[in-house]
Backbone as JSON, one array per atom type, in Angstrom:
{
  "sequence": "XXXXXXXXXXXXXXXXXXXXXXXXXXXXXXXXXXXXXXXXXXXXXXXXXXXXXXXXXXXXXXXXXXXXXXXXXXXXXXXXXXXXXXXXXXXXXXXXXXXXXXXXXXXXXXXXXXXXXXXXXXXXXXXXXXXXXXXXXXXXXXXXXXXXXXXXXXXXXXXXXXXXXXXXXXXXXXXXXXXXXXXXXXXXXXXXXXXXXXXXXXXXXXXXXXXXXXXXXXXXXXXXXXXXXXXXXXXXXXXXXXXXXXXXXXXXXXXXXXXXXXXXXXXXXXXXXXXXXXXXXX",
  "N": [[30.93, 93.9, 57.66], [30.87, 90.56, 59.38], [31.47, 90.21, 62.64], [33.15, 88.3, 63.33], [34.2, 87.2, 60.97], [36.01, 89.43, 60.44], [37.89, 89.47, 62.97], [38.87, 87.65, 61.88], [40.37, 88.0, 59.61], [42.0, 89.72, 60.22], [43.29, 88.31, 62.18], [44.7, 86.82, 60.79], [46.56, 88.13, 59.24], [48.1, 89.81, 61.46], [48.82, 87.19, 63.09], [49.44, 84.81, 61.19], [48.64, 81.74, 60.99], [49.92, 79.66, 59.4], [52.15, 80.13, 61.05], [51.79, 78.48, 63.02], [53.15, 75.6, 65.73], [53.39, 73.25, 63.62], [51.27, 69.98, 62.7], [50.21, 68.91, 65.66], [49.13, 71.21, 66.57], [45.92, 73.52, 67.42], [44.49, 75.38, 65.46], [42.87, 78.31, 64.65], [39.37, 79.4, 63.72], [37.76, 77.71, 65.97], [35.15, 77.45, 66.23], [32.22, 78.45, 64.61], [29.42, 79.86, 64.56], [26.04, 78.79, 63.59], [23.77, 81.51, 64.16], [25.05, 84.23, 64.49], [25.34, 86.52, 67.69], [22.94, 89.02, 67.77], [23.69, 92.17, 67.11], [26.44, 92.26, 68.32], [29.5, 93.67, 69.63], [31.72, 92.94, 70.58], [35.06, 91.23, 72.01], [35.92, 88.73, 73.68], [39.05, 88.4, 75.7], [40.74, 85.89, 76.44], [43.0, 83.12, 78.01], [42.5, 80.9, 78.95], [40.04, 78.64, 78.02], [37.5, 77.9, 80.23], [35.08, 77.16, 82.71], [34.59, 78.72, 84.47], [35.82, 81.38, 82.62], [34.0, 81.01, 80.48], [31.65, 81.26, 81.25], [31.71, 83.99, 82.19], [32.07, 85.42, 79.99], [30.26, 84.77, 78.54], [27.6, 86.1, 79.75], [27.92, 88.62, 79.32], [26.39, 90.41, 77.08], [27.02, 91.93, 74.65], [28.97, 90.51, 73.96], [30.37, 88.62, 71.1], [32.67, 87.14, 69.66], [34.77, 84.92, 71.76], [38.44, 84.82, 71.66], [40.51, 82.91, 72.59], [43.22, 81.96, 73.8], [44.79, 79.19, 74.04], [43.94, 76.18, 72.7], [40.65, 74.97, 72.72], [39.58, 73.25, 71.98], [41.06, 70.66, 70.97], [41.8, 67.93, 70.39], [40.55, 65.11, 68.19], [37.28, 64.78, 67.94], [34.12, 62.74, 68.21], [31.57, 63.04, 69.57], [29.64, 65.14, 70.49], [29.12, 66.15, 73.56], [27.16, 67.01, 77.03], [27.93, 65.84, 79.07], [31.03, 65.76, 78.63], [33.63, 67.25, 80.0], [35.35, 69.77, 78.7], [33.79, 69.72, 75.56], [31.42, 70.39, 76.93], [31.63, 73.04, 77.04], [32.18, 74.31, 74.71], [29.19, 73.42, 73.29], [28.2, 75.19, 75.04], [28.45, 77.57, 74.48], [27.94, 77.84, 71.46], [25.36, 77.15, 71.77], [24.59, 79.9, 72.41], [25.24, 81.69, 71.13], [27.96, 82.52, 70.39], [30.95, 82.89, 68.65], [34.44, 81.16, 68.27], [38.04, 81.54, 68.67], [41.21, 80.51, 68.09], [44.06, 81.33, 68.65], [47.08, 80.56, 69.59], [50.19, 78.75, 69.12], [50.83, 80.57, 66.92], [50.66, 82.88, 67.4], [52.59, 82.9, 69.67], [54.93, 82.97, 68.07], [54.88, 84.71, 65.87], [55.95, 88.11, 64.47], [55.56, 90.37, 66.24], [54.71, 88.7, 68.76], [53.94, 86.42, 71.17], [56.56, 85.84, 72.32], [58.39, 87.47, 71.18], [57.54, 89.72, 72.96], [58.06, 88.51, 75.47], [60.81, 89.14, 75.29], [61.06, 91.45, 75.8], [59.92, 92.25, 78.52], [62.11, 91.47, 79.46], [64.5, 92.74, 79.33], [66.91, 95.36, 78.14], [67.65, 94.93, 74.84], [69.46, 92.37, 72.31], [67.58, 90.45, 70.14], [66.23, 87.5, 68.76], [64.99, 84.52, 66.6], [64.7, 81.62, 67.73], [64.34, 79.47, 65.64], [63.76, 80.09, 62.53], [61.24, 81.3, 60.65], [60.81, 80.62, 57.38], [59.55, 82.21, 55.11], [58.52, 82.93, 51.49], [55.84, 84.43, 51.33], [55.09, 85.51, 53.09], [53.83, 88.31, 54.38], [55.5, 91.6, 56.26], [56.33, 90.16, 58.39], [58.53, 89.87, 58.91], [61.04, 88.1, 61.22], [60.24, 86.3, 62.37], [58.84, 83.45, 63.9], [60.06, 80.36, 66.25], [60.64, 80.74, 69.47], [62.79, 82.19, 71.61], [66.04, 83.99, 71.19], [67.62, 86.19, 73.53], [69.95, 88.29, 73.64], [71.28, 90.46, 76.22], [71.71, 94.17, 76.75], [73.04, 94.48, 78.99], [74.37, 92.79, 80.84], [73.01, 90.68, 83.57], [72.47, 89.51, 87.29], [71.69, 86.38, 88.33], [69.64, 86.17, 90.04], [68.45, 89.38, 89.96], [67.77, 88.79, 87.35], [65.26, 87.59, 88.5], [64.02, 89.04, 90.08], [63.29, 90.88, 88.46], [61.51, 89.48, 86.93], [59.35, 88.47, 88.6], [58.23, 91.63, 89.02], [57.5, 92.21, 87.04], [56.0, 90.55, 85.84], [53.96, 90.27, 87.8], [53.83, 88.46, 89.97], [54.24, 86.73, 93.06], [56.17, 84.44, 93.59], [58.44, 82.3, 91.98], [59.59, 79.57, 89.63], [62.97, 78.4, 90.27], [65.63, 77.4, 88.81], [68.91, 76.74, 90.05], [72.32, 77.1, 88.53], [75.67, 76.2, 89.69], [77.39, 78.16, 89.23], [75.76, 80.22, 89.04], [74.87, 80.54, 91.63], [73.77, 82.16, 94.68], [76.25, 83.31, 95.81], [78.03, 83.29, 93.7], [77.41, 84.72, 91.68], [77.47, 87.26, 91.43], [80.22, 87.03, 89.62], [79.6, 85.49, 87.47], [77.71, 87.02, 85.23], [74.2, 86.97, 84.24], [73.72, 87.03, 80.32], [72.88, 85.96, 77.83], [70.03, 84.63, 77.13], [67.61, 82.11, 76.31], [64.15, 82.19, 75.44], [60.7, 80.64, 75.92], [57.42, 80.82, 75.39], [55.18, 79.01, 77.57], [55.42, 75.74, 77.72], [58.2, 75.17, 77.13], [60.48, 73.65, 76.71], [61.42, 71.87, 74.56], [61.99, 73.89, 72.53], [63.69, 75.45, 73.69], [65.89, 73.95, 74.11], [68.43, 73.24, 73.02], [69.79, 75.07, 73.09], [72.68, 77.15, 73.34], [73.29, 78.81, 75.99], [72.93, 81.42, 79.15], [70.34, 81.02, 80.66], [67.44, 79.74, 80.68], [64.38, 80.46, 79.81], [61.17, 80.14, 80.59], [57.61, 78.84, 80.9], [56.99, 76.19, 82.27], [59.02, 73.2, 82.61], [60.0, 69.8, 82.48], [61.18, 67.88, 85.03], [63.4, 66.22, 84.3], [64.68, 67.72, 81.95], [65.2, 69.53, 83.15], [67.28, 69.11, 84.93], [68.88, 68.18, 83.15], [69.5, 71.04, 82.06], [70.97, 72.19, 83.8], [72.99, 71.09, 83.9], [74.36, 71.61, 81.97], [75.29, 73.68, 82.7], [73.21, 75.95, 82.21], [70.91, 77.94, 83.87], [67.56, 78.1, 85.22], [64.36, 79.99, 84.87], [61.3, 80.02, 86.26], [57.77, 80.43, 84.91], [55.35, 78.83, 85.73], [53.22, 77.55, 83.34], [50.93, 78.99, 82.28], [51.24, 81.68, 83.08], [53.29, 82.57, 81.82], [52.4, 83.52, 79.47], [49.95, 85.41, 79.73], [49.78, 87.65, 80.19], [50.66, 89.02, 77.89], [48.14, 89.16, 76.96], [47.5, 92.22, 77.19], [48.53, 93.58, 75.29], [47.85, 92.23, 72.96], [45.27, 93.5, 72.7], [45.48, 96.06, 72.54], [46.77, 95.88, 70.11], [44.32, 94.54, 68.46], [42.28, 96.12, 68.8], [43.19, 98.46, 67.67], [43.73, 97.93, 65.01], [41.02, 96.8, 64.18], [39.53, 98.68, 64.13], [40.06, 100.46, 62.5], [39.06, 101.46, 59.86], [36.72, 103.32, 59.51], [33.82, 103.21, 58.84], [33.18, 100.73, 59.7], [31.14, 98.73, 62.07], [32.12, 100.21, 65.6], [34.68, 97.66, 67.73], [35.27, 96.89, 70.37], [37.18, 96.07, 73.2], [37.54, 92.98, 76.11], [39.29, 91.71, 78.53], [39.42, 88.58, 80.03], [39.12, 88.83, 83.4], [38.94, 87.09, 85.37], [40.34, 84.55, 84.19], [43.1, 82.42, 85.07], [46.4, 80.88, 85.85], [46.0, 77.38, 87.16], [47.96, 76.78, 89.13], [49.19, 77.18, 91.79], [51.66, 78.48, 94.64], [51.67, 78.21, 97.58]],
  "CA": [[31.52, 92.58, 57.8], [30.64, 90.0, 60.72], [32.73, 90.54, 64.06], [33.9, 87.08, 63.3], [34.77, 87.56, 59.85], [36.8, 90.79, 61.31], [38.5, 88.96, 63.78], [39.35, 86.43, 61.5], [40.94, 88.4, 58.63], [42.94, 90.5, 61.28], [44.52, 87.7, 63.02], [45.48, 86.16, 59.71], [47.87, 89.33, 58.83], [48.98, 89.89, 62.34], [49.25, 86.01, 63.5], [49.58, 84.33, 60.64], [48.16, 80.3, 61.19], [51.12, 79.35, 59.07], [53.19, 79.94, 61.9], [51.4, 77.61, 64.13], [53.8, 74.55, 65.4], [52.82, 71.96, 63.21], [49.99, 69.92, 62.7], [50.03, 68.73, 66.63], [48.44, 71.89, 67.17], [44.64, 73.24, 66.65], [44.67, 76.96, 65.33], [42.26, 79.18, 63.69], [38.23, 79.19, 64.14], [37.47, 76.7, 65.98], [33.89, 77.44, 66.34], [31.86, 79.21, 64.13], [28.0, 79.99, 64.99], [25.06, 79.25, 62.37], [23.19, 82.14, 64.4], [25.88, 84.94, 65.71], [24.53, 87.11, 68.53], [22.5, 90.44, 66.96], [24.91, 93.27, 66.88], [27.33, 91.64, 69.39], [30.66, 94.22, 69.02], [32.82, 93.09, 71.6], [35.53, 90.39, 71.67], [36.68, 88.72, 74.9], [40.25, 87.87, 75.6], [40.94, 84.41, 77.51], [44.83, 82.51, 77.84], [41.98, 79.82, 78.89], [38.51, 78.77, 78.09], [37.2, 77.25, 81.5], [33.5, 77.06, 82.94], [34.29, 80.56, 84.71], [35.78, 82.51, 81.92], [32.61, 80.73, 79.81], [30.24, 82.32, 82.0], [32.17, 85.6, 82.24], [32.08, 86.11, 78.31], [28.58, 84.71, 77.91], [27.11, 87.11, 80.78], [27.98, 90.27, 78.4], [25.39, 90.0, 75.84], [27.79, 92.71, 73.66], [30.67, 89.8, 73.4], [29.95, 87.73, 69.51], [33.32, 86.16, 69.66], [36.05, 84.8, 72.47], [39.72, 84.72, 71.29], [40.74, 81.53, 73.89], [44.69, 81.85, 73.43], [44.96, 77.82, 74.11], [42.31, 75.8, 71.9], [39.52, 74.46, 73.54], [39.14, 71.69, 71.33], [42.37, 70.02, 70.88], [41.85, 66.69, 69.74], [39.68, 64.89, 67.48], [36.25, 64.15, 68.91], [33.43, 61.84, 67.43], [30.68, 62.84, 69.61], [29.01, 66.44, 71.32], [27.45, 65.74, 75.16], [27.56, 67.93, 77.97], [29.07, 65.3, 80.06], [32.78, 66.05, 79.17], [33.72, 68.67, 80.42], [35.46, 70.33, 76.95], [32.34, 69.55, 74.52], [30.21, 71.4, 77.47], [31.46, 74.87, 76.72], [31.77, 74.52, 73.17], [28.5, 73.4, 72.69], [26.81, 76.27, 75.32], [28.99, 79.04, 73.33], [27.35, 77.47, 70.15], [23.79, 78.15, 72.37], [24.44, 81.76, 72.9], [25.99, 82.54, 69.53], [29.22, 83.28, 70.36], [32.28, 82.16, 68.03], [35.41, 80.76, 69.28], [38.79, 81.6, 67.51], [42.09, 80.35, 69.11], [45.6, 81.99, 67.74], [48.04, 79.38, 70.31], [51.41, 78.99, 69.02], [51.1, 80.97, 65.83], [50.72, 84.02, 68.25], [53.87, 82.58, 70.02], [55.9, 83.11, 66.74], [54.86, 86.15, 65.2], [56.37, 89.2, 64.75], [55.11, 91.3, 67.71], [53.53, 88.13, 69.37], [54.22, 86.58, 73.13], [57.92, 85.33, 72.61], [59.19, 88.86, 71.29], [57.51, 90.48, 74.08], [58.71, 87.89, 76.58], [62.4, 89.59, 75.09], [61.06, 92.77, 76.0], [59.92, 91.88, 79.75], [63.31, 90.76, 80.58], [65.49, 93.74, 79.45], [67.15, 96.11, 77.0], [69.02, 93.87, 74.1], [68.6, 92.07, 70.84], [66.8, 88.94, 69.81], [66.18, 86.79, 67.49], [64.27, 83.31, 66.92], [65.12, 80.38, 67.77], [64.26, 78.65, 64.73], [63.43, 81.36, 61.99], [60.51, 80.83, 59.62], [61.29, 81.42, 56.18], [58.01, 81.71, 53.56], [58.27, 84.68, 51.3], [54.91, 85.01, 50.99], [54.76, 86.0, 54.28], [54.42, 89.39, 54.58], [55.4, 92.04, 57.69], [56.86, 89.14, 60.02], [60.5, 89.74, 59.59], [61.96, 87.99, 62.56], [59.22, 85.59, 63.18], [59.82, 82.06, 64.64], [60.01, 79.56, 67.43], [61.0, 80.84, 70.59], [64.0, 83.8, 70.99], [67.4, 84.08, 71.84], [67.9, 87.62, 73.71], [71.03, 89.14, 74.78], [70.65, 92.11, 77.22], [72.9, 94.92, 76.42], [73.4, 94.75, 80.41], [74.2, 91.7, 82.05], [72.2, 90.81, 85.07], [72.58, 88.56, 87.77], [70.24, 85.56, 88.31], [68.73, 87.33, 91.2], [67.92, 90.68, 89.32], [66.25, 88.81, 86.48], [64.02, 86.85, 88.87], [63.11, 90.04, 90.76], [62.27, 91.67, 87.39], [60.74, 88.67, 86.88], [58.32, 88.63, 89.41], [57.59, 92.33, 89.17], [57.0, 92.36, 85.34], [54.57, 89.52, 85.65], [53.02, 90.46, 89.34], [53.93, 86.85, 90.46], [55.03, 86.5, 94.31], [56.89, 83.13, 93.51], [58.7, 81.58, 90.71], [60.69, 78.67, 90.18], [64.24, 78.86, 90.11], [67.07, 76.48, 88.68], [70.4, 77.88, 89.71], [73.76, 76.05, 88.74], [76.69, 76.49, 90.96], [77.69, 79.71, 88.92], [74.86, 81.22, 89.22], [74.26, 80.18, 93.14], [73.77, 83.49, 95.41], [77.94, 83.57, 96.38], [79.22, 82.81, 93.3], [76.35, 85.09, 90.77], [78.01, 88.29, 90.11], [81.12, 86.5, 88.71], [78.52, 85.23, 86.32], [76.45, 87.36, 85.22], [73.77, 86.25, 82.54], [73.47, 88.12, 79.13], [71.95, 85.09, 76.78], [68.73, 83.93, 76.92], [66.67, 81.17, 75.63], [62.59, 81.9, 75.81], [59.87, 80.5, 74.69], [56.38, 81.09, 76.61], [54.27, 78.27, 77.89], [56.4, 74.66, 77.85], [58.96, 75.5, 76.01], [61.74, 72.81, 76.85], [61.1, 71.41, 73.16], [62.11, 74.71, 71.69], [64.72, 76.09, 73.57], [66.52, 72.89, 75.04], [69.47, 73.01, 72.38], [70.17, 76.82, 72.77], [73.89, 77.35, 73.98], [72.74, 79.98, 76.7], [73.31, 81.03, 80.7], [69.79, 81.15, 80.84], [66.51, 79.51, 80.09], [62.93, 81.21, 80.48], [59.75, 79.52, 80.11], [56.39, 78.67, 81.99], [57.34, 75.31, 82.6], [59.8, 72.24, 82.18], [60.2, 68.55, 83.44], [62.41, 67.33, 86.26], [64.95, 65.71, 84.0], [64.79, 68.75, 81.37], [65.64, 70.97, 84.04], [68.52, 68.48, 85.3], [69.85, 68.56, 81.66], [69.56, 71.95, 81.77], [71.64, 72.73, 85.3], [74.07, 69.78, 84.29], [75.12, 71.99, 80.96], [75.72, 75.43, 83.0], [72.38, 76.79, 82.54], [69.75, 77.99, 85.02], [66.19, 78.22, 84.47], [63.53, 80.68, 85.79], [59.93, 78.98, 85.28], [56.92, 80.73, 85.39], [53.95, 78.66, 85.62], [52.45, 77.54, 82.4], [49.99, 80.32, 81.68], [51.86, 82.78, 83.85], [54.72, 83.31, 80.92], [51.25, 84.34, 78.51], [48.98, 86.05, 80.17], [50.01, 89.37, 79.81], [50.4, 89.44, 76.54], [46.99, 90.2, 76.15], [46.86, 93.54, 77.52], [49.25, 94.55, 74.12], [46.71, 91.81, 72.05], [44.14, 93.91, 72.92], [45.79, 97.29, 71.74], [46.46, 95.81, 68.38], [43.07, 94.3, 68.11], [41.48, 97.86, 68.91], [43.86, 99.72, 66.36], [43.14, 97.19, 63.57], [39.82, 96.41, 63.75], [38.5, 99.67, 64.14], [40.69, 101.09, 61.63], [37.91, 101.54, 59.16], [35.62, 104.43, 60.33], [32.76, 103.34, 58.27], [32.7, 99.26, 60.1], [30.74, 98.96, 63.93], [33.57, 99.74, 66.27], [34.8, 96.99, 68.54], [35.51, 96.53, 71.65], [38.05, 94.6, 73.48], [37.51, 93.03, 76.86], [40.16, 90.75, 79.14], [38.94, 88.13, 81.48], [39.08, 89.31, 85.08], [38.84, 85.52, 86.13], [41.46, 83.36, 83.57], [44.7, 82.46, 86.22], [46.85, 79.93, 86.24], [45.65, 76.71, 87.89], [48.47, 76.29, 89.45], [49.46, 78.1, 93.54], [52.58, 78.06, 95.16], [51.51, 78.12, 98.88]],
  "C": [[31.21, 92.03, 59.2], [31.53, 90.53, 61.59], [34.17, 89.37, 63.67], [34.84, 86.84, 62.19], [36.47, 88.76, 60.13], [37.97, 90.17, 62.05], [39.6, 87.69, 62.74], [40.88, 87.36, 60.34], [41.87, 89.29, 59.54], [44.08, 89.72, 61.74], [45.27, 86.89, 62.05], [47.04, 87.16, 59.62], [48.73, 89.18, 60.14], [49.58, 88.08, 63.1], [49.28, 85.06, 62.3], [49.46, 82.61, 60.57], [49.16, 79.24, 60.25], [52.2, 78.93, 60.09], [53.07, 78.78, 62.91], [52.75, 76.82, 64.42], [53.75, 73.28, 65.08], [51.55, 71.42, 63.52], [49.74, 69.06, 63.86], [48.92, 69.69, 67.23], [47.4, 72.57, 66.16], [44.33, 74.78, 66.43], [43.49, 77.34, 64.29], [40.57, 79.39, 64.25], [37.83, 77.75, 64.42], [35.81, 76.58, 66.24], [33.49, 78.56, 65.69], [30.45, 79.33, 64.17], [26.98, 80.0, 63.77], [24.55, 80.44, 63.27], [24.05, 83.02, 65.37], [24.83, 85.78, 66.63], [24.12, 88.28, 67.73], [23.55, 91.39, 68.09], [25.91, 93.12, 68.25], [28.76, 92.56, 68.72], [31.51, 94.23, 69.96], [33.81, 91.6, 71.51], [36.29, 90.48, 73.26], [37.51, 87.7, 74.75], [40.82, 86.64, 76.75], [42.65, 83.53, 77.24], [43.66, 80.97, 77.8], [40.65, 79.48, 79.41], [38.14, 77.69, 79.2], [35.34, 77.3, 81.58], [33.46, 78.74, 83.71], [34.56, 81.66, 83.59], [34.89, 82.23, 80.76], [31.88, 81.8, 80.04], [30.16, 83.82, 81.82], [31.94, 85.95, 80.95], [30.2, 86.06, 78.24], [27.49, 85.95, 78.29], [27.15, 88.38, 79.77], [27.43, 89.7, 77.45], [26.16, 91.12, 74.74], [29.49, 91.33, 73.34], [29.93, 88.35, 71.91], [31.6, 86.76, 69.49], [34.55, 86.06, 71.29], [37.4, 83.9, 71.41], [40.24, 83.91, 72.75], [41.78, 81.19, 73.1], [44.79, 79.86, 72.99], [43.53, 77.24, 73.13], [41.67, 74.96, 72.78], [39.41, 73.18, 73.13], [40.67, 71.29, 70.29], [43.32, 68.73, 70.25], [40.53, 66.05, 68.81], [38.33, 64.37, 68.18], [35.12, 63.55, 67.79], [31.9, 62.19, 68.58], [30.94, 64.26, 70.6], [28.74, 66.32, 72.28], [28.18, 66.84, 76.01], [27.85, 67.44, 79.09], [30.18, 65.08, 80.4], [32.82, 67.29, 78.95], [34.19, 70.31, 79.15], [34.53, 70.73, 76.33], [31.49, 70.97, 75.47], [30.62, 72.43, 76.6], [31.89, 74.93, 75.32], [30.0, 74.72, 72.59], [27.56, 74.72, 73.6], [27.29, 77.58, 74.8], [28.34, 79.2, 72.16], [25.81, 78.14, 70.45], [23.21, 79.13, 72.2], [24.45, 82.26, 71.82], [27.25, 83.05, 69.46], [30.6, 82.44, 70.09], [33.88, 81.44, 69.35], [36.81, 80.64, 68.66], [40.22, 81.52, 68.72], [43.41, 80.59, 68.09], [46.52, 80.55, 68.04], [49.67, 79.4, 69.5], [51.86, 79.61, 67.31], [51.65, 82.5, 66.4], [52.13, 83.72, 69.32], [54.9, 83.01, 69.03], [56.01, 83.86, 65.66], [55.51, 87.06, 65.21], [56.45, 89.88, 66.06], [54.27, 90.23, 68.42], [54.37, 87.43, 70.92], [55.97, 86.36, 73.2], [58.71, 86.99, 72.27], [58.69, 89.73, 72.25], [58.13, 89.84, 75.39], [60.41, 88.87, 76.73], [61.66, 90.84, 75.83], [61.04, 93.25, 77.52], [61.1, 91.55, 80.6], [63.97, 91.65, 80.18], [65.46, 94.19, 78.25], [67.86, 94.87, 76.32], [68.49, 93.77, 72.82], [68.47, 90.97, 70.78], [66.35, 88.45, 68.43], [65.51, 85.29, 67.33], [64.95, 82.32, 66.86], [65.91, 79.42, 66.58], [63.25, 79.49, 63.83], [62.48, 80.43, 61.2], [60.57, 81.71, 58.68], [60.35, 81.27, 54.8], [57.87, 83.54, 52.7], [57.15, 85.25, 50.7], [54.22, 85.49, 52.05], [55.24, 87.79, 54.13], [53.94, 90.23, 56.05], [55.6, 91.21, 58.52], [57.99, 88.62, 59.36], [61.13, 89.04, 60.75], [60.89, 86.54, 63.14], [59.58, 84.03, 62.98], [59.7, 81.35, 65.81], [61.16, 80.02, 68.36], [62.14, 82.29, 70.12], [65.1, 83.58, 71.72], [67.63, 85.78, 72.08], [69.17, 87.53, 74.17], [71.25, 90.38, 74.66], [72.28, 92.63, 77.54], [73.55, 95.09, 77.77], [73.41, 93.48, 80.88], [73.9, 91.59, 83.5], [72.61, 89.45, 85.75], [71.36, 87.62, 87.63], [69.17, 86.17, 89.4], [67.97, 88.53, 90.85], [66.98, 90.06, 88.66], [65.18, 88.09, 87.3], [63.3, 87.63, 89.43], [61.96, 90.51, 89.65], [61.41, 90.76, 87.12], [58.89, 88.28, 87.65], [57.18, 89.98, 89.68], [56.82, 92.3, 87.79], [55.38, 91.83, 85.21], [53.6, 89.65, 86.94], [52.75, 89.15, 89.9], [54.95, 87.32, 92.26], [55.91, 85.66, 94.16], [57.1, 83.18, 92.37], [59.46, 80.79, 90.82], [61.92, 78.82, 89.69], [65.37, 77.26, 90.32], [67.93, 77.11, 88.86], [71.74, 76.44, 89.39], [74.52, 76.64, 89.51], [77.11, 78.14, 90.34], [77.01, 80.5, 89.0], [73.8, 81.24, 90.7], [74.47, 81.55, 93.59], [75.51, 83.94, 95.96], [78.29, 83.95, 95.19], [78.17, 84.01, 91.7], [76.88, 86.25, 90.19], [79.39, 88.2, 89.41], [80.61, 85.84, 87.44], [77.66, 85.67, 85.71], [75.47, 86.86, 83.99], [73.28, 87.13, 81.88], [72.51, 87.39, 78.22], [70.99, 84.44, 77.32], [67.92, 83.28, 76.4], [64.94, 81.18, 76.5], [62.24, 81.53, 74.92], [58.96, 80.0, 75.99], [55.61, 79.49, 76.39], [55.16, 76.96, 78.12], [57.42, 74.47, 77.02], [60.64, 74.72, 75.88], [61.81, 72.74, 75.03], [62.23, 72.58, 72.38], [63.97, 75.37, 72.38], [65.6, 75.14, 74.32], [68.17, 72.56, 74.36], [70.49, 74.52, 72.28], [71.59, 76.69, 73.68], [73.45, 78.75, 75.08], [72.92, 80.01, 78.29], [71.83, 80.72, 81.38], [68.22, 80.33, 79.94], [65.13, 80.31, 80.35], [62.07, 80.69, 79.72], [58.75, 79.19, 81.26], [56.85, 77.46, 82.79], [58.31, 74.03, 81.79], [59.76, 70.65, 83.16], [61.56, 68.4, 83.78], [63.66, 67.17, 85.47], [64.75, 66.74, 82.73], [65.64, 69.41, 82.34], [67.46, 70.29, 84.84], [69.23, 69.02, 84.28], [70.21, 70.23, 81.74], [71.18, 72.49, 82.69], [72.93, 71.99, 84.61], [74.92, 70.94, 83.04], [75.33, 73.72, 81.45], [74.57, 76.51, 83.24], [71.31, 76.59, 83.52], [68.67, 78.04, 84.4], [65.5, 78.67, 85.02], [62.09, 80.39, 84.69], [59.02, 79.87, 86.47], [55.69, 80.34, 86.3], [53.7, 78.93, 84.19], [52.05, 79.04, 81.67], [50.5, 81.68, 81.86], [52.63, 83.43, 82.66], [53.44, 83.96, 79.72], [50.36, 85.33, 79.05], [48.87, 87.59, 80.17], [50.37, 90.09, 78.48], [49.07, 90.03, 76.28], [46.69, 91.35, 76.19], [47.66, 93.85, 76.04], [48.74, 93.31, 72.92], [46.23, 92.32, 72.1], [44.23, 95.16, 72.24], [45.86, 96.96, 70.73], [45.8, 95.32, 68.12], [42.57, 95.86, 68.15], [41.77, 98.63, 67.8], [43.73, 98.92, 65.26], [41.66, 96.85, 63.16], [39.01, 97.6, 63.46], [39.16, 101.03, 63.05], [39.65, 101.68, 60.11], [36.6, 102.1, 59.72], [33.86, 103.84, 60.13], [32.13, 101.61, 58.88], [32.27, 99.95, 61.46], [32.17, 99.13, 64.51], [33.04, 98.55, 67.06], [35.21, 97.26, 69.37], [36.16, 95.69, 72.43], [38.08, 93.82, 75.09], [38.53, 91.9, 77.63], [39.94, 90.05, 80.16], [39.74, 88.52, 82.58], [39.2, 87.38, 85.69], [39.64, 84.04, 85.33], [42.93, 83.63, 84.86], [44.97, 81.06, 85.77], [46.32, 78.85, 86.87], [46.61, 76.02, 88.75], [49.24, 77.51, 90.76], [50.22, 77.49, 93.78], [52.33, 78.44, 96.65], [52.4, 78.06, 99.96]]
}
């Protein structure tokens, strides 16, 4: 079976393109190669397809498809050139031969996908989705859904989770809403147990959650007011920052599924070295 093929029928079971959120967003193969690369058995892992982590995939003549978390191609387009910037690296991926398959918020809402590990990053407890999806022809994604509500069998201050916060994710900085209860005096009379995540901009999703706590990459000014004004705080990653580490445990269950079948090429899984955030706190 192709790589691409492979890739494809894999991330159906484990991410399910069902789950996506709605038809705002652009999920599944979004590029598919008349001429893949000859025996290309490697698959590189990107939060976001840029002109460096282009290069970086293309450069390995063993990579046939990139998995580019965010979709590359986003909106409807009416014409190919290599004068916007987008189109470019679609069309020099198309060049090379190398596919282009983007999960994005289906992989948010999966079973084992970035929002139940986000629960896992922030403590011991139990969770649950937001906003459950209920199709019973879904099978193996029990629990799966928009965004999560954790509460940690240990209540922590706001201070603790931002440390863990910072170590979990290997971030020096993060941003920090505190309300008055959860200001540095007044924090371990408060401690926070409930949680509302949901990775990447996730006001939308978890903005109605009764909770002491919000967690997401990012939010706007008057979100984050609303937020403070109703009791809760909010610890904001950076965009990409709240995904990006998911892939090291994408990458293990790509490896153990694809290669599950002795008798297919194995694969190979590789993680750009050069996808970050575009965004520095100085």
């Amino acid at each position: 079976m192709a790589l691409l093929s492979r890739v494809q029928t894999f991330m159906e079971k484990f991410a399910p393109l069902k789950l996506a959120a709605g038809a705002w967003d652009n999920v599944g193969t979004l590029l598919e190669v008349p001429k893949p690369r000859v025996n290309a058995n490697k698959i590189f892992l990107t939060i976001d397809l840029t002109s460096d982590t282009l290069e970086e995939a293309l450069s390995d003549e063993s990579v046939g498809v990139i998995i580019s978390y965010h979709p590359p191609i986003f909106v409807g387009w009416k014409s190919l050139v290599m004068s916007d910037y987008k189109k470019s690296l679609i069309l020099k991926a198309a060049v090379e031969g190398v596919s282009i398959y983007s999960p994005h918020t289906a992989l948010d809402s999966c079973k084992f996908g970035i929002n139940n590990w986000l629960c896992e990053c922030l403590g011991e407890g139990t969770s649950f989705p937001i906003t459950p999806f209920v199709d019973p022809e879904l099978v193996d994604q029990e629990g799966a859904g928009e965004g999560r509500i954790l509460i940690l069998k240990e209540p922590q201050t706001l201070t603790n989770l931002v440390a863990r916060t910072k170590s979990v994710f290997g971030l020096d900085h993060v941003r920090v809403a505190r309300t008055d209860n959860h200001s540095k005096e007044n924090e371990k009379n408060f401690p926070i147990q409930k949680i509302a995540i949901c990775a990447g901009s996730g006001s939308s999703v978890i903005k109605n959650s009764k909770v002491d706590l919000f967690f997401t990459g990012e939010m706007s000014h008057h979100d984050i007011l609303a937020a403070t004004s109703a009791n809760i705080s909010c610890i904001l990653t950076e965009h990409s920052n709240s995904e990006r580490g998911y892939l090291h445990v994408l990458k293990k269950y790509l490896e153990a599924g694809l290669n599950a079948n002795a008798k297919d090429l194995k694969v190979s899984i590789t993680i750009s070295t050069l996808d970050r955030d575009p965004i520095l706190i100085e």
